[in-house]
C-alpha positions as CSV (number, residue, x, y, z in Angstrom):
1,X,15.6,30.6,29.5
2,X,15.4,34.1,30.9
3,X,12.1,35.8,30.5
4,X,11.9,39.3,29.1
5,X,9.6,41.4,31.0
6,X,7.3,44.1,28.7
7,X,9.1,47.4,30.7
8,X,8.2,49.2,27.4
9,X,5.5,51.8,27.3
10,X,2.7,49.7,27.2
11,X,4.2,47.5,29.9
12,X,4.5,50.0,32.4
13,X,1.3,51.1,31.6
14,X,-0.3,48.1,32.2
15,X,1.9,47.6,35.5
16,X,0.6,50.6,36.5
17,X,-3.2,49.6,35.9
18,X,-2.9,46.0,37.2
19,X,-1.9,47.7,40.6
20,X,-4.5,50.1,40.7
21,X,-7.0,46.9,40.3
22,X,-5.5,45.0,42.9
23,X,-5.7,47.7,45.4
24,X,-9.4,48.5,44.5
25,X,-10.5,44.6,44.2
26,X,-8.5,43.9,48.2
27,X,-10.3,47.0,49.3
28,X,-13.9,45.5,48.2
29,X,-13.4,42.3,48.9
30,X,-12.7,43.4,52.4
31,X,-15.8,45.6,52.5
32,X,-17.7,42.7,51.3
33,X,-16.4,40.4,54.1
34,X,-16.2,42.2,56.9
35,X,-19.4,44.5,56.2
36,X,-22.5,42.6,54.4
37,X,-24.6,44.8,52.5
38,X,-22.5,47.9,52.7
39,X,-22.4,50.5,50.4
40,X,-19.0,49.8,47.6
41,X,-16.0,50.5,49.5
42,X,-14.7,54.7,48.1
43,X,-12.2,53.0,45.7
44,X,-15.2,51.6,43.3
45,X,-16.9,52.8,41.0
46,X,-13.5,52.5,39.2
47,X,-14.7,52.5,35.7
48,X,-17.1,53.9,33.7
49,X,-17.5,54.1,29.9
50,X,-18.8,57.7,28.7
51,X,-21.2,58.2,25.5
52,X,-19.5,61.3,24.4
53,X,-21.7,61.7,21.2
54,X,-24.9,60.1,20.0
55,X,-24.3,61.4,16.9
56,X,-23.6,59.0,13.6
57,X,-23.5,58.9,10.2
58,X,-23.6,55.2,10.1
59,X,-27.4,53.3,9.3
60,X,-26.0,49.7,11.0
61,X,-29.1,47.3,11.7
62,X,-28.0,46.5,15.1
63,X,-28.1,49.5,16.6
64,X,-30.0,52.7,16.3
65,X,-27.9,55.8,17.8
66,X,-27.9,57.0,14.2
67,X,-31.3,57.7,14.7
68,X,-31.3,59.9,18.1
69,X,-30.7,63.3,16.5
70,X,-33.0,62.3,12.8
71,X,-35.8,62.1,15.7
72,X,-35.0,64.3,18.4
73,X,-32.4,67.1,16.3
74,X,-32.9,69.9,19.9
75,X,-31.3,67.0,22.2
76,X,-27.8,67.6,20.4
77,X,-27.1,70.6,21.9
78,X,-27.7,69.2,25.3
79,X,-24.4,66.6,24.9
80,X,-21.7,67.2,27.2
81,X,-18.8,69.9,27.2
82,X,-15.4,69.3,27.6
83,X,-15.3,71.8,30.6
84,X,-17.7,69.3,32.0
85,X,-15.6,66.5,31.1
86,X,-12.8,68.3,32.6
87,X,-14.6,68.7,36.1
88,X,-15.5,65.1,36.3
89,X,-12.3,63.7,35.9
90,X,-10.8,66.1,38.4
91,X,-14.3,65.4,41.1
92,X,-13.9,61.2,40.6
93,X,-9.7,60.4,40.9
94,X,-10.2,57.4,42.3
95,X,-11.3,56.0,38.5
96,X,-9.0,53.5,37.2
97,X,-10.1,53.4,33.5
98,X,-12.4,55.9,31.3
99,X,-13.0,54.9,28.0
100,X,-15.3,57.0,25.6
101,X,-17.6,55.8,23.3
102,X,-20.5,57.4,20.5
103,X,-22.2,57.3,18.0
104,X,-18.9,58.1,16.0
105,X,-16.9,60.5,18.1
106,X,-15.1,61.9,15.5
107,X,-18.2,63.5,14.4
108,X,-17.7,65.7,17.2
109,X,-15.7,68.7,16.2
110,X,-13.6,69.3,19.7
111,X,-13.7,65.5,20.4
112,X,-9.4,65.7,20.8
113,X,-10.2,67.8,24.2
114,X,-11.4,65.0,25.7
115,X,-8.9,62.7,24.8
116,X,-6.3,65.1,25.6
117,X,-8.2,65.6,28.7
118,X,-7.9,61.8,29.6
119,X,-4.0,62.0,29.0
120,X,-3.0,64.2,30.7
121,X,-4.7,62.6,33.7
122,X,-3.1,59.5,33.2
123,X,-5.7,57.7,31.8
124,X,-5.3,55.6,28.4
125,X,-7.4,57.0,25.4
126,X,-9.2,55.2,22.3
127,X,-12.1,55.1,20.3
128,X,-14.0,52.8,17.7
129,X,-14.9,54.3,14.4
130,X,-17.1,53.8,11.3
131,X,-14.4,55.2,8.9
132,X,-17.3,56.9,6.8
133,X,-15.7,60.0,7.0
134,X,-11.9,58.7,6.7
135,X,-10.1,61.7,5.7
136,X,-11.6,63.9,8.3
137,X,-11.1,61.1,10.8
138,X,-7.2,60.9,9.6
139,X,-6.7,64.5,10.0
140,X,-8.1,64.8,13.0
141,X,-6.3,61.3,14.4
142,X,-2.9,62.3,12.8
143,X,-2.9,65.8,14.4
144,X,-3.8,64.1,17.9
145,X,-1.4,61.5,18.6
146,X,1.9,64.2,18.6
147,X,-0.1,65.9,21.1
148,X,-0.9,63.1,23.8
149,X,1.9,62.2,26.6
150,X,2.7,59.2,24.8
151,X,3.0,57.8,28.3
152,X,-0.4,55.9,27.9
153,X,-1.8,52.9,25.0
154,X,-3.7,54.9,22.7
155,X,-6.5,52.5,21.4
156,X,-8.0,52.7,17.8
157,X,-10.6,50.0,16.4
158,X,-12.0,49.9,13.1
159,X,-15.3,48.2,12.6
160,X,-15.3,45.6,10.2
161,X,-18.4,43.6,10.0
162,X,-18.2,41.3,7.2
163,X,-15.9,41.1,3.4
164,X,-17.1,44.1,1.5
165,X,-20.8,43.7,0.3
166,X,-21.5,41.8,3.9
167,X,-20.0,44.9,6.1
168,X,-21.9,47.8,3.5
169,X,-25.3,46.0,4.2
170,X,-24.6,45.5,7.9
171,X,-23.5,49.7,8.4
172,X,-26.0,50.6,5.2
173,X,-23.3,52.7,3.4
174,X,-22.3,51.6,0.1
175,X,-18.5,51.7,0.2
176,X,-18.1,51.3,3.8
177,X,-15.9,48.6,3.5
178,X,-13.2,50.4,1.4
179,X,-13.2,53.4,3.6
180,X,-12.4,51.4,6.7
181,X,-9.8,49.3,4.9
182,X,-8.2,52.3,3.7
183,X,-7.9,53.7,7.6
184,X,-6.9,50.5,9.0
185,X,-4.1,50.3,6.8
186,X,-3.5,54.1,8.0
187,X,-3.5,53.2,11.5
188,X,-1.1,50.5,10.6
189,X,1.7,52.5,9.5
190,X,1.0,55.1,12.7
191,X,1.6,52.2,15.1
192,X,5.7,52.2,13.4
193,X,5.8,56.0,15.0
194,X,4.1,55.7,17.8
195,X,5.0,53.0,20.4
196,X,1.8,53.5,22.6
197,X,-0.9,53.3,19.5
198,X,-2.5,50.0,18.9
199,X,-5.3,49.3,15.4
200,X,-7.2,46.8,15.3
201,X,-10.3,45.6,13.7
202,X,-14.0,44.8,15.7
203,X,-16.7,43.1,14.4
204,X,-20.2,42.7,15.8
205,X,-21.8,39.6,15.7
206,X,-25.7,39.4,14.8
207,X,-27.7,36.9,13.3
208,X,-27.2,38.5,9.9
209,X,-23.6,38.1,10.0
210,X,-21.6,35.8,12.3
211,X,-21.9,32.7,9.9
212,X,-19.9,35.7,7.8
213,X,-17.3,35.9,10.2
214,X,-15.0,33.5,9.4
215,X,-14.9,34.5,5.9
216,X,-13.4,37.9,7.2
217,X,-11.0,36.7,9.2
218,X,-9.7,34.6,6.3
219,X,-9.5,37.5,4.7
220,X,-8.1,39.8,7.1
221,X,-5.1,37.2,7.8
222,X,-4.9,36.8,3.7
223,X,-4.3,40.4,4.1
224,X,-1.5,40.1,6.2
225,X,-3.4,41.3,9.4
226,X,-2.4,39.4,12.7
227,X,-5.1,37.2,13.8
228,X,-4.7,38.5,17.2
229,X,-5.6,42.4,15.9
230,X,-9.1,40.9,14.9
231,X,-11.8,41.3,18.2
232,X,-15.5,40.5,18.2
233,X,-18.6,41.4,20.3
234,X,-22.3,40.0,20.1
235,X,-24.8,42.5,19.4
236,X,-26.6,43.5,22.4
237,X,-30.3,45.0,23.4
238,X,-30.6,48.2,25.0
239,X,-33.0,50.9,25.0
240,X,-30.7,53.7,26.8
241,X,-28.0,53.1,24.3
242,X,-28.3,51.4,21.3
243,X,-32.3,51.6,21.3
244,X,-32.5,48.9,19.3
245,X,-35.2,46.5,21.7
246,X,-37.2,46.0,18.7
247,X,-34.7,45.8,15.7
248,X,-31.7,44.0,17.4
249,X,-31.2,40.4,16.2
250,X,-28.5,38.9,18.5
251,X,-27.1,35.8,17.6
252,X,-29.1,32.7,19.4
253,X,-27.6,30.0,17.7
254,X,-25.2,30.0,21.1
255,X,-23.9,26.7,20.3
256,X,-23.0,27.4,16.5
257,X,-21.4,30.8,17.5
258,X,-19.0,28.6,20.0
259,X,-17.7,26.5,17.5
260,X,-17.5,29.1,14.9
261,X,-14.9,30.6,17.3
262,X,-13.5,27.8,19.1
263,X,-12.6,26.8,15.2
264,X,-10.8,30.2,14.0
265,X,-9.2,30.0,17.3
266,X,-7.6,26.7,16.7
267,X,-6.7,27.7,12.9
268,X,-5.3,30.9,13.5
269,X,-2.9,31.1,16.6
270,X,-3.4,34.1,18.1
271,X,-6.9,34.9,17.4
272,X,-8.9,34.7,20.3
273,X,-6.2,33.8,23.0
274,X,-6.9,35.7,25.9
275,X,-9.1,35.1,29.1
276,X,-12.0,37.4,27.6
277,X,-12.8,34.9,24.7
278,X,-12.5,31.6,26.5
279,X,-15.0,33.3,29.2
280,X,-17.2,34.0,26.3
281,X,-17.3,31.0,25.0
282,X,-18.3,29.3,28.4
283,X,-20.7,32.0,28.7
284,X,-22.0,31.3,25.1
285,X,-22.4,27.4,26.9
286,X,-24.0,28.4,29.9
287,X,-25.2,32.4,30.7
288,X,-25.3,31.9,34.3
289,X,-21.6,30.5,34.4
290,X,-18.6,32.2,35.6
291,X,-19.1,35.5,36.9
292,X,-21.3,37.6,38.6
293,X,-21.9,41.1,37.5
294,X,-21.8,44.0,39.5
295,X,-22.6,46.7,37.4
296,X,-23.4,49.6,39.7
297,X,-21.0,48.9,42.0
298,X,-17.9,48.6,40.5
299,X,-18.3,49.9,37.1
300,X,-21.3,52.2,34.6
301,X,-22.5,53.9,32.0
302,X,-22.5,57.6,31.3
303,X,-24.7,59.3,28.6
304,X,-24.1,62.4,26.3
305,X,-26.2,64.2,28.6
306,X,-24.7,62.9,31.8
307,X,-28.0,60.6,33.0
308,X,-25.9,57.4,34.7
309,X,-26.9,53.9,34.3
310,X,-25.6,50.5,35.4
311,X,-24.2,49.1,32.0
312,X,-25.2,49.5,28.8
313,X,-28.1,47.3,28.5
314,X,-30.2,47.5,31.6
315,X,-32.3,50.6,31.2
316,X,-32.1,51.9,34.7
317,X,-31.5,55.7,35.3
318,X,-29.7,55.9,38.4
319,X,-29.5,59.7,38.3
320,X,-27.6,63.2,36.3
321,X,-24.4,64.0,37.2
322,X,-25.2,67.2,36.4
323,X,-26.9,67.2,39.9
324,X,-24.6,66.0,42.1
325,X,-21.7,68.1,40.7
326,X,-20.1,65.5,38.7
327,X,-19.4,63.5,41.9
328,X,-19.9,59.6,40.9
329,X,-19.3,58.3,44.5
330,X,-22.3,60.5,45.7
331,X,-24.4,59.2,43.0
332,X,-23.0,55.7,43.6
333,X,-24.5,55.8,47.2
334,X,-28.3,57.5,46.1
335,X,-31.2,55.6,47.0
336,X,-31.6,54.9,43.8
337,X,-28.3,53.4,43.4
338,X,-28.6,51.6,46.7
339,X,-31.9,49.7,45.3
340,X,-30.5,49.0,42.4
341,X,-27.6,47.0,43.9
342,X,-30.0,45.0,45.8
343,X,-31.9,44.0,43.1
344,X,-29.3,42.6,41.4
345,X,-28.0,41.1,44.2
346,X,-31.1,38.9,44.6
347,X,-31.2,38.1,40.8
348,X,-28.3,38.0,39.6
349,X,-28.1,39.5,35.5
350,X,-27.3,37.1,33.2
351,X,-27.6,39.1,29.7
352,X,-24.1,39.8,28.6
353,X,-20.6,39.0,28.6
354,X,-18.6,41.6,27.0
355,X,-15.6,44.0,27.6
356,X,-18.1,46.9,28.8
357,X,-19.9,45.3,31.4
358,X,-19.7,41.4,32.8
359,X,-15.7,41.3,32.0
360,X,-15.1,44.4,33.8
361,X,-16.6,42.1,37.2
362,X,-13.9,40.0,36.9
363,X,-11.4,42.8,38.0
364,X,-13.6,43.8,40.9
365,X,-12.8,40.9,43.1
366,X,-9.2,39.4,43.7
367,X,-10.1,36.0,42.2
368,X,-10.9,37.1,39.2
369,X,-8.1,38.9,39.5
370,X,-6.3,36.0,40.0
371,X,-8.1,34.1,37.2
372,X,-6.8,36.9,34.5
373,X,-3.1,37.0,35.6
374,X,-3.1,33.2,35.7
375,X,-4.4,33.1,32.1
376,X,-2.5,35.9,30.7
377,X,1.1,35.4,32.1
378,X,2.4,33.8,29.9
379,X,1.6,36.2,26.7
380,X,2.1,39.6,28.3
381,X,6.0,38.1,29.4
382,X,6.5,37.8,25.7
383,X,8.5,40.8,24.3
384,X,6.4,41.2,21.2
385,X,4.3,44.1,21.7
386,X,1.0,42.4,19.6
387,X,0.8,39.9,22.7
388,X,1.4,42.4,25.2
389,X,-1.1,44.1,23.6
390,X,-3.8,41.2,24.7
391,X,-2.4,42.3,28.8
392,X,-5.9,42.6,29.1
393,X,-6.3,45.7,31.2
């Protein structure tokens, strides 16, 4: 049987990205072998995720950004510009993949600049959104997407955190559910007109809710949603981001959270079926398994205000952009940096294992390289465009 290789839109893209990976993972492995202890060969960091916004109209009990601007209301106007934006993309070219991240972005009134700004750079764009505001977030969606290259996957997630009373508790807006219903069902019919747009629906796991997750996905599917549009995080600590140290409730029941997904994944074909997940699930077994993260090297987080960390959930400054002229790879080789990296070289971190920081180390190295394209072969060949859609780049 002749296989049909994905040369559509998002194929290409992807192409496009897995090349750019391999070249930056042969450089550092390289660096790493024939120079111990050297600073990261110029190709890393090659991905950062940028807080564009702390501000949020959500109240959700995992996570406090909501509460930045309630507490601090003078710090808002000390948030990033686009012109800014604009001058760190054109200072750092050697980054593979940006993605942006809030509080809600769409709170931000010239929050299409950036994304336009990403575009027309050549990197893929996308956001996760409350759907509070889902009329202001549809205008302001719709009138984007005819403006991007439609050369790049534009991502959209809607957060869905349990069936209707479950997710309204969980965000702490009556009506929640309904409003993100209603937008996912928007971005639904968008994904017919545009062939580079992809919806789907994210759910946070806490305690208070993942014994509520399979309920949602039942629903979801009874919906007619594809199990494989339905993605999942645990809830995380951090004090930079989420500042939520004291108030987060992450799921400990590691054991009961495995078989919780291990089941939907064997129910609904589709859901769960990519390298992420399985390496979640023997993370869930065994935190020091698998991979070893190398935030600050190959990857970080960027604040509204441009202060650089790690990841998201160690709470280590490593310096403001702002004062190295938006140049990352100066940063990235600070003495701050530099101590950083040998910290965590002698104890490893063990605390995570999600698409922002731990799963971005497997890309950093040609075996785990290796390990993703071995996995995920056989689904991004398919011609359907929800499994190339799991081409987890």
């Amino acid at each position: 049987m002749a296989i049909q290789l994905p040369f559509d839109t998002i194929g290409r893209d992807s192409l496009r990205l897995w090349a750019r990976w391999l070249a930056a993972a042969l450089r550092n492995d390289a660096r790493r072998w024939l120079r111990p202890g050297a600073d990261p060969t110029p190709a890393f960091p090659a991905q950062f995720l940028i807080g564009v916004t702390y501000k949020c109209d959500s109240r959700c009990s995992h996570c406090n950004i909501w509460a930045n601007y309630l507490q601090q209301p003078e710090t808002a106007s000390q948030e990033m510009t686009p012109a800014e934006f604009e001058r760190f993309l054109d200072r750092n070219p050697q980054l593979i993949q940006i993605a942006t991240t809030g509080g809600e972005q769409f709170n931000r009134d010239d929050i299409a600049d950036f994304w336009l700004a990403l575009d027309r750079r050549g990197h893929r764009t996308g956001c996760a959104t409350n759907a509070i505001e889902t009329d202001r977030i549809i205008e302001r969606e719709g009138s984007l997407l005819p403006r991007l290259s439609g050369r790049h996957l534009r991502h959209f997630g809607v957060s869905l955190d349990g069936v209707e009373a479950v997710h309204d508790r969980i965000r702490g807006i009556p009506g929640n559910f309904a409003h993100a219903w209603r937008l996912f069902q928007w971005a639904r019919e968008q994904e017919q007109r545009y062939p580079f747009y992809r919806a789907e629906i994210s759910s946070t796991l806490t305690a208070a809710n993942y014994r509520d997750f399979p309920a949602l996905v039942e629903w979801l599917v009874s919906q007619g949603v594809p199990p494989n549009k339905v993605a999942f995080m645990g809830a995380l600590p951090s004090a930079h981001y989420y500042r939520n140290v004291k108030t987060c409730k992450p799921v400990t029941a590691r054991d009961e959270l495995a078989g919780i997904i291990e089941e939907l994944r064997r129910k609904h074909p589709g859901f769960g079926q990519n390298y992420f997940t399985e390496s979640y699930l023997q993370w869930l077994r065994d935190p020091a398994s698998g991979v070893t993260c190398v935030a600050g090297t190959a990857f970080g987080y960027i604040d509204p205000y441009w202060n650089v960390y790690p990841c998201l959930v160690l709470d280590r400054k490593l310096g403001n952009l702002r004062e190295f002229d938006f140049d990352v790879r100066k940063l990235w080789r600070s003495p701050a940096a530099r101590q950083f990296r040998a910290e965590l070289a002698a104890k490893p971190c063990t605390l995570c294992f999600n698409e922002c920081n731990r799963w971005q180390s497997m890309r950093a190295s040609l075996g785990g390289l290796a390990k993703i394209a071995w996995r995920q072969a056989g689904r991004v060949l398919r011609a359907d465009r929800d499994s190339q859609r799991r081409w987890r780049m």
